[in-house]
N, C-alpha and C positions, 0 to 999 in steps of 0.2 A: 565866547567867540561866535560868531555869526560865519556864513556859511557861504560860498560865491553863488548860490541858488538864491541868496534875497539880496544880492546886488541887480539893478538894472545894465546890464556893460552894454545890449544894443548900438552899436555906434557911436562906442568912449571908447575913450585910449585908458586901457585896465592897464597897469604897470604890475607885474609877476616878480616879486623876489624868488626868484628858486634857487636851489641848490645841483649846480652843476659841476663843481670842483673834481671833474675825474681826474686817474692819473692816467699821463702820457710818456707815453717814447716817440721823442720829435715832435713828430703831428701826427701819429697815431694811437688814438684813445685803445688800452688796453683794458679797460672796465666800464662799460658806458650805463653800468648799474642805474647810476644817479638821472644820467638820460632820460634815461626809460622811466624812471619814475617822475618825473612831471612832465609827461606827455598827456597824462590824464586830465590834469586841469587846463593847460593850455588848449587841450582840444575843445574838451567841455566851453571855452570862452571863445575860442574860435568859432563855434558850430551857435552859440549864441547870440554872434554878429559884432564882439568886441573886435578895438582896433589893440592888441596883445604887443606890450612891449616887455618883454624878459629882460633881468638884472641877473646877473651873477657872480661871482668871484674865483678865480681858479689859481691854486698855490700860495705863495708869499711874496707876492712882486716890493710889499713895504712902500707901499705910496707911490712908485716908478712906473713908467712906460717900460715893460721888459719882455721883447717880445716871444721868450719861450713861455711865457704863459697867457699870451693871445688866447681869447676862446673862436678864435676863426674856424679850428678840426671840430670844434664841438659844433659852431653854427652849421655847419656840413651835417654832421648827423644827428641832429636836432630837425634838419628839414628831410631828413633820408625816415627816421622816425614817423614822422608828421606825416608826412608825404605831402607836404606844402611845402611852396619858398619862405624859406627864414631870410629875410632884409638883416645882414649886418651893418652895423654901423662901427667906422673905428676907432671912434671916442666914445666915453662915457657921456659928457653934457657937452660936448665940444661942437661942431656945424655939422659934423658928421652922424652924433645921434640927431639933433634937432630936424635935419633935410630929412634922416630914413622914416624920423617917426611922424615926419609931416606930410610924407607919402602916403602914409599907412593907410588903406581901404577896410572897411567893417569886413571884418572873417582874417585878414593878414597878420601875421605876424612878424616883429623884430627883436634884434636877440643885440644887445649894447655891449662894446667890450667891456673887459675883466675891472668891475667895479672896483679893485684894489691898485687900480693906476693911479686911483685918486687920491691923495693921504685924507680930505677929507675922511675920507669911509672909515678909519678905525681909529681916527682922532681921540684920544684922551681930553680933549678939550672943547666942552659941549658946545659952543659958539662955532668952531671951525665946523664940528660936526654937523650943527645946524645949517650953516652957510652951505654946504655942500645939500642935505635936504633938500632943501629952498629948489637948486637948481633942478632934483631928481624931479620934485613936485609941478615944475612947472613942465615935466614933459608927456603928466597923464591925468587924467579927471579921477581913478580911481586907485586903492592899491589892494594889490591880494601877498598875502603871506604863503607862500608853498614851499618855503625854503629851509626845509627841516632843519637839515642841520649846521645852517646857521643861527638857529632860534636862541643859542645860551650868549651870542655877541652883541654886547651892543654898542653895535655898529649901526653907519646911517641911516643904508638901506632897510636895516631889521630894527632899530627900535626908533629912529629918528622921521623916517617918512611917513606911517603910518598915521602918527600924528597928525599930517598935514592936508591928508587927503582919505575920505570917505575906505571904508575897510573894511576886510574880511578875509578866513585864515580857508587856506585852498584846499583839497576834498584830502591833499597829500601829510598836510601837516594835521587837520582832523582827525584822522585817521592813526595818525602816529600818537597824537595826544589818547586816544581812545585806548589805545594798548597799554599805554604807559600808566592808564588808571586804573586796569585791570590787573597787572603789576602792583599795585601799589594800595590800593583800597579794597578790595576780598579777595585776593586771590583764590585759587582751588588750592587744597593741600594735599599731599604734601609740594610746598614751592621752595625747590631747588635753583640755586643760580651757580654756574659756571661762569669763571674769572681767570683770566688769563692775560696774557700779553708782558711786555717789557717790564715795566716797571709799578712796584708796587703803589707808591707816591701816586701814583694816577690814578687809583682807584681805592685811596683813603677815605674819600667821603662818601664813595658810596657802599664800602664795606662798612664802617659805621653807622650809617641807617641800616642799612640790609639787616645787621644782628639782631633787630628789633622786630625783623618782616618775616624772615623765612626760616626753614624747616632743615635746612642742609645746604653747605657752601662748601664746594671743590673749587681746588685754587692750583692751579697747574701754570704754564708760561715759567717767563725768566722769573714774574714777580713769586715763583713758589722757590726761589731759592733762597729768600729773603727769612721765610718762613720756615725754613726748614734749619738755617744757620741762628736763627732765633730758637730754638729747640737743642741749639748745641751741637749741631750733626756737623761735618765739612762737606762745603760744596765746594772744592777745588776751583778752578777760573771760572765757574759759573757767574751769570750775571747773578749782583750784590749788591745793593744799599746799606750799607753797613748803618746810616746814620735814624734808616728806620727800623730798627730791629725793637725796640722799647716801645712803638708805639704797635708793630707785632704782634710782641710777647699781650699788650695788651686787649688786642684781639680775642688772642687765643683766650686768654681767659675770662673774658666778658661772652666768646662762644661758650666755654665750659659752662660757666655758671648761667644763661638763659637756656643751657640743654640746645643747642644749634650745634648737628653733628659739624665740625670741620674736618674735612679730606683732603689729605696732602700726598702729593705722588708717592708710592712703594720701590719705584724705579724708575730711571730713567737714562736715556741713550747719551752716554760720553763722549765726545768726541778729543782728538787730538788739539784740535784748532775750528775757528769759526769758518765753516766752508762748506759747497755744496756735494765737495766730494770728503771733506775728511775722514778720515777715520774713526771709527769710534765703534764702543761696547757697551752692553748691558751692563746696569750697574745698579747696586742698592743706593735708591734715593740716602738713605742716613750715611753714605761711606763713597763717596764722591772721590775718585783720587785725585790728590791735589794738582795734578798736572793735567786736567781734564774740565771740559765744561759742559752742564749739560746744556741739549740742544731740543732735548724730546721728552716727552714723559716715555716709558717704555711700554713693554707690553702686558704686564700685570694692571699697573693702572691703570691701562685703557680699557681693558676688563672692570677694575673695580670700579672708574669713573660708569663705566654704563650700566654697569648692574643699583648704581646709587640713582641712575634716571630711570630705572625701568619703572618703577611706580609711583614717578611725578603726576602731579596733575597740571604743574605750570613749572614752565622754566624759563629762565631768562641768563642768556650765553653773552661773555663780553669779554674776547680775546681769547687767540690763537692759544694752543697748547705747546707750542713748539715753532721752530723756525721755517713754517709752512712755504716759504717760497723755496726753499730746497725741498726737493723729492724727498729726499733719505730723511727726512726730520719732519715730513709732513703727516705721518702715523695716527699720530697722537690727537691733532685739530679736525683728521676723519675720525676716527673712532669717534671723539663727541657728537658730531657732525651726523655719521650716520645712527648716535642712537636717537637722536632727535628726531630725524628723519622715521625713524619707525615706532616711534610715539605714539600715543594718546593723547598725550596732554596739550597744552595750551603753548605751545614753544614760541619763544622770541628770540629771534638772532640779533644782537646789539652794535649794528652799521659797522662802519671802520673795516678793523682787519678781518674782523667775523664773517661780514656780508663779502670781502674780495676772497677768503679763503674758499665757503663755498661757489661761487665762482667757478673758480680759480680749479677746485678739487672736482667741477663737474656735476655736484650733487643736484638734485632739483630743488629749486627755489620754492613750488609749491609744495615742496615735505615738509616744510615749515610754516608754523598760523603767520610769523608775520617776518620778515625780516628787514630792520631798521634804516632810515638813506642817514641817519645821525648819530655816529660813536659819543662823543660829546656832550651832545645833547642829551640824547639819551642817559646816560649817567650823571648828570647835573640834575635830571626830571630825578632820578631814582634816589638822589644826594638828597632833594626835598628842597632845593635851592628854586627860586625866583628863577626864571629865564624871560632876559629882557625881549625878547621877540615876541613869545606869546604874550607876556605883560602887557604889550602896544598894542598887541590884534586887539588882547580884551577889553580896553579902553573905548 
């Protein structure tokens, strides 16, 4: 992949796939993480003298005009960011992109609505997908990829237009690719990864490469009850995939036998019911009462989880520990949180719930070497899978 540094944009209409999909209440961006992170490239082609039109997607509109997922609050602080006017337009190719991006002056930029009004853009059927290209292509001389984490979709804007128009991947997604091979081709050892979140299933394939990679895997979240009812223990109403317990079991034992420590919670916070007040108690991970579901790893684990990072030399974290948007069950997602934070090593936060927990928990974003704008993706890159976005850049 080539670099927006050996593009000429001088007085072209650069067209920016970025990744701006925050979440909102109403029209108030509650994480504008993703914001902030391609404000770099866009500036860098602003201060260049390109004419800058931004793409991006926000939610699941499914092909529809639906206007709680306008990105109108983000055009707002996208230019409050920039500290320039963001030109919105209220279609994607309709009279309303064409007029804002016919205006566009060399240094300007505009921001198109929510690229998933269009069914185009995530068409299964490479014609329609194509026909929708055609129209993106015809609204810039150039295209640049910043749009990390969208990069495992392929979709229009990310594997479809790039093709069509002169290209290069933005200093945002470079950057993400850079970590993710550092991850993956020498790491420093001992490389630890923390695993977490909802469900196991979601992090099949990249727990299956990983047993080949690293040094030590803790698996804490909903998906450590999985693992732990695969061991014969009861986890009472705890979140459960019954139907991957056998592909579990065989985890554990392809960990045993490559010598890959697996760390599974010792304890964890039970609560009554799923809630931000419920009630709940300490309890032996192996002996979960059945009227009870865990919500937290407890406070043994979070001790043991950090004492297994204290002498990483790389780590890579991908999902919560716990039901972190409640206070009372957010324990578990800081204790990771801060031993990374007072680290050595090469630490990687893996986007998603990861990147809004710290946030979210206040910790500094610079205690960490990288933290990712792509859950997804990231894990696709880590799975050893193709991702159709960079596949186009590097063409």
């Amino acid at each position: 992949m080539i670099g927006i540094d050996e593009l000429d944009v001088k007085g072209r209409r650069v067209f920016v796939r970025a990744d701006l999909n925050v979440p909102l209440d109403g029209e108030t961006i509650t994480d504008d993480g993703r914001i902030r992170a391609s404000v770099p490239t866009i500036r860098k082609l602003i201060e260049r003298g390109a004419k800058v039109v931004v793409a991006a997607h926000l939610g699941r509109p499914k092909g529809s005009v639906t206007p709680k997922y306008s990105l109108a609050p983000v055009s707002r602080r996208l230019a409050e960011l920039l500290g320039e006017d963001v030109a919105f337009a209220t279609d994607v190719v309709g009279e309303s992109a064409q007029s804002v991006v016919a205006g566009l002056q060399d240094g300007q930029v505009a921001l198109l609505e929510n690229l998933r009004f269009e069914p185009g853009e995530e068409s299964k059927d490479d014609a329609v997908r194509g026909e929708f290209a055609d129209k993106l292509a015809a609204l810039a001389e150039l295209y640049v990829g910043d749009g990390f984490g969208a990069v495992h979709r392929k979709h229009a804007s990310v594997y479809d237009l790039p093709k069509r128009l002169p290209h290069a991947a933005g200093d945002l997604v470079l950057a993400e690719v850079e970590v993710l091979r550092k991850l993956t081709e020498d790491p420093a050892r001992p490389y630890v990864v923390v695993l977490g979140g909802a469900k196991v299933s979601d992090k099949l394939g990249v727990i299956a490469n990983l047993l080949s990679k690293v040094d030590r895997l803790l698996i804490g979240g909903g998906m450590a009850y999985t693992f732990l009812k695969s061991q014969g223990h009861e986890v009472g109403k705890s979140l459960l995939q019954e139907d991957q317990i056998d592909q579990v079991k065989g985890f554990l034992d392809e960990a045993a036998s490559r010598g890959v420590e697996l760390v599974l919670p010792v304890d964890v916070l039970a609560a009554t019911e799923f809630g931000a007040d419920a009630p709940y108690e300490v309890v032996d991970a192996t002996a979960i009462p059945a009227d009870r579901e865990g919500l937290d790893i407890g406070p043994r684990t979070r001790e043991l989880f950090a004492s297994k990072l204290a002498d990483a030399q790389t780590v890579f974290w991908n999902g919560p520990m716990g039901v972190f948007e409640f206070d009372a069950f957010s324990g578990g997602t800081r204790a990771v949180a801060e031993a990374l934070v007072i680290s050595t090593a090469f630490t990687v936060v893996g986007g998603g719930d990861s990147a809004a927990a710290v946030r979210r928990l206040g910790l500094p974003e610079d205690g960490f070497s990288h933290i990712s704008t792509g859950g997804g993706a990231s894990l696709e890159y880590l799975e050893g899978k193709t991702l159709p976005g960079l596949a186009a850049l590097e063409e």
